[in-house]
C-alpha positions, 0 to 999 in steps of 0.5 A: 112774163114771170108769175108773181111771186108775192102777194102782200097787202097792208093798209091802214083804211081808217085811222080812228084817231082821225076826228073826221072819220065819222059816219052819216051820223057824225058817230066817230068810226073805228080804226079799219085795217085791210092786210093781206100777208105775204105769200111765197112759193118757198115758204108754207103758209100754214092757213089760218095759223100763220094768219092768226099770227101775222095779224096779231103781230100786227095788230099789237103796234095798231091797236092791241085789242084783247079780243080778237073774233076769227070769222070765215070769208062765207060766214057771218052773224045773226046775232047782233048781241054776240059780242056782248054774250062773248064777253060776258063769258070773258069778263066773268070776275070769278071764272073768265080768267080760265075761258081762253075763247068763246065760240058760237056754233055753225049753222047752215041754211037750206039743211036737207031733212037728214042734213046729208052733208052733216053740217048741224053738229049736233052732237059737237057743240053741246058738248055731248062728245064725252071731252067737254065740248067741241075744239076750235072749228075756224070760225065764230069764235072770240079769242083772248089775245093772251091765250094765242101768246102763250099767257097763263094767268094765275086762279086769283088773276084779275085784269083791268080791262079799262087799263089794258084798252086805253093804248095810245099809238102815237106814231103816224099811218104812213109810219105805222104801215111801214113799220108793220110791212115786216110783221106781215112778211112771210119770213118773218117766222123763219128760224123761230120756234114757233116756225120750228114745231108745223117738224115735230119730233113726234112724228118720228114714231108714226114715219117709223112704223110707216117705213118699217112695215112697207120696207119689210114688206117690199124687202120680202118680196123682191127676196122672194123673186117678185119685183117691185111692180108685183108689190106695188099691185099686191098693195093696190089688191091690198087696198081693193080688198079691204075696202071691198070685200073685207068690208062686206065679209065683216057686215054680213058675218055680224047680221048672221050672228044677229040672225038677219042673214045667211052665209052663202057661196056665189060661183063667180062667171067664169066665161071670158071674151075675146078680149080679156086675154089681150087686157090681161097681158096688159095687165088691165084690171076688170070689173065685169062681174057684176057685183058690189064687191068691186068698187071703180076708182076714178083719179081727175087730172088736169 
């Protein structure tokens, strides 16, 4: 059987327009929407980027709310008043035309004492990274629908929230989920500009450098007679090296300039066994010293 290759899932599961979309408390529900873009092997994603993008082109026919909250699968809030706080920052009458998001800090629950995996933040998030505050993680965050469109607004801008939100959709769910099929495609993007940037020429610089300086390398050593097998181990020595020893040459250099420790010189073993020649001639590496200079590099394959 062939594999699938769409996915694509889009669904209007509650319409609030509909007055018998209530809860048990006869309160009316608001408009609940699933969607689930199109995904294609020959078409990149992006992640989140794109995702924000297909649901803001789709939410724009539906509702085109000027808030829009990204949340991660696993995460969620503690704080039932975090809209309000959200919006008190974004609804600011002298400064909330400048604020393009309001984001809430991620916690985690069950931190070991030093929080081995470093996910406190605690530097990030209050701002103590000399750059202002932290940048957008992903998650927790309230943004300004505008801002993800490129709007700028001028330092006397004031928005009318009642007038922007009072938008009424006239069109029915089965047109609406129809029309919006092709907001959600993964081609949609295709030939645009947004989809033209993912390819900067800015990156041209950094591929230069990249190429000039492995070519050079391996143009100068197959003029010196090696092949390219020798330069790919001379790479991977490269790679051993400044990982290793350089590493701890470096630590032990600065705590003898400090004066907590004392260069010496260790005669590396000398004595092979039996076999080690025929490793050798297969041009295995070893690692029987034993020593932390040599680090074991371990590759998962399927």
């Amino acid at each position: 059987m062939k594999a699938i290759l769409a996915i694509f899932s889009w669904k209007i599961r509650i319409d609030g327009r509909d007055s018998t979309a209530v809860d048990i408390e006869e309160q009316t529900l608001p408009t609940l929407v699933y969607l689930a873009r199109e995904k294609r092997p020959k078409y990149h994603h992006n992640f989140k980027a794109r995702a924000l993008n297909a649901i803001l082109r789709v939410s724009s026919q539906i509702s085109n709310g000027l808030v829009i909250l990204t949340v991660d699968c696993d995460m969620y809030s503690n704080n039932s008043e975090s809209l309000r706080d959200a919006m008190c920052f974004l609804m600011d009458e002298e400064k909330g035309q400048k604020i393009a998001f309001v984001q809430f800090p991620q916690n985690f629950d069950n931190i070991t004492k030093n929080d081995v995996y470093s996910n406190s933040l605690k530097v990030e998030f209050p701002g103590l990274d000399a750059n202002g505050g932290p940048a957008y993680i992903g998650t927790g965050c309230f943004h300004r629908r505008d801002t993800l469109c490129r709007k700028k607004y001028k330092n006397n801008y004031q928005i009318d929230w009642r007038t922007e939100n009072d938008r009424r959709v006239e069109e029915s769910t089965t047109v609406l989920e129809e029309t919006c099929k092709t907001l959600a495609s993964c081609s949609y993007e295709e030939n645009t500009e947004w989809g033209k940037e993912v390819s900067s020429p800015w990156v041209l610089p950094f591929l230069y450098v990249i190429a000039a300086k492995y070519g050079y390398s391996l143009g100068e050593f197959l003029w010196s007679g090696g092949t390219f097998q020798e330069w790919w181990n001379d790479q991977r020595m490269w790679l051993y090296k400044r990982t290793t020893s350089y590493v701890f040459g470096f630590t032990e250099t600065i705590l003898k300039l400090l004066g907590f420790a004392k260069s010496g010189f260790v005669v590396t073993s000398k004595v092979a066994d039996e076999d080690v020649s025929p490793r050798y001639k297969k041009e295995v590496m070893e690692f029987g010293a034993p020593s932390p200079m040599f680090s074991i590099w371990q590759h998962s394959h399927w």
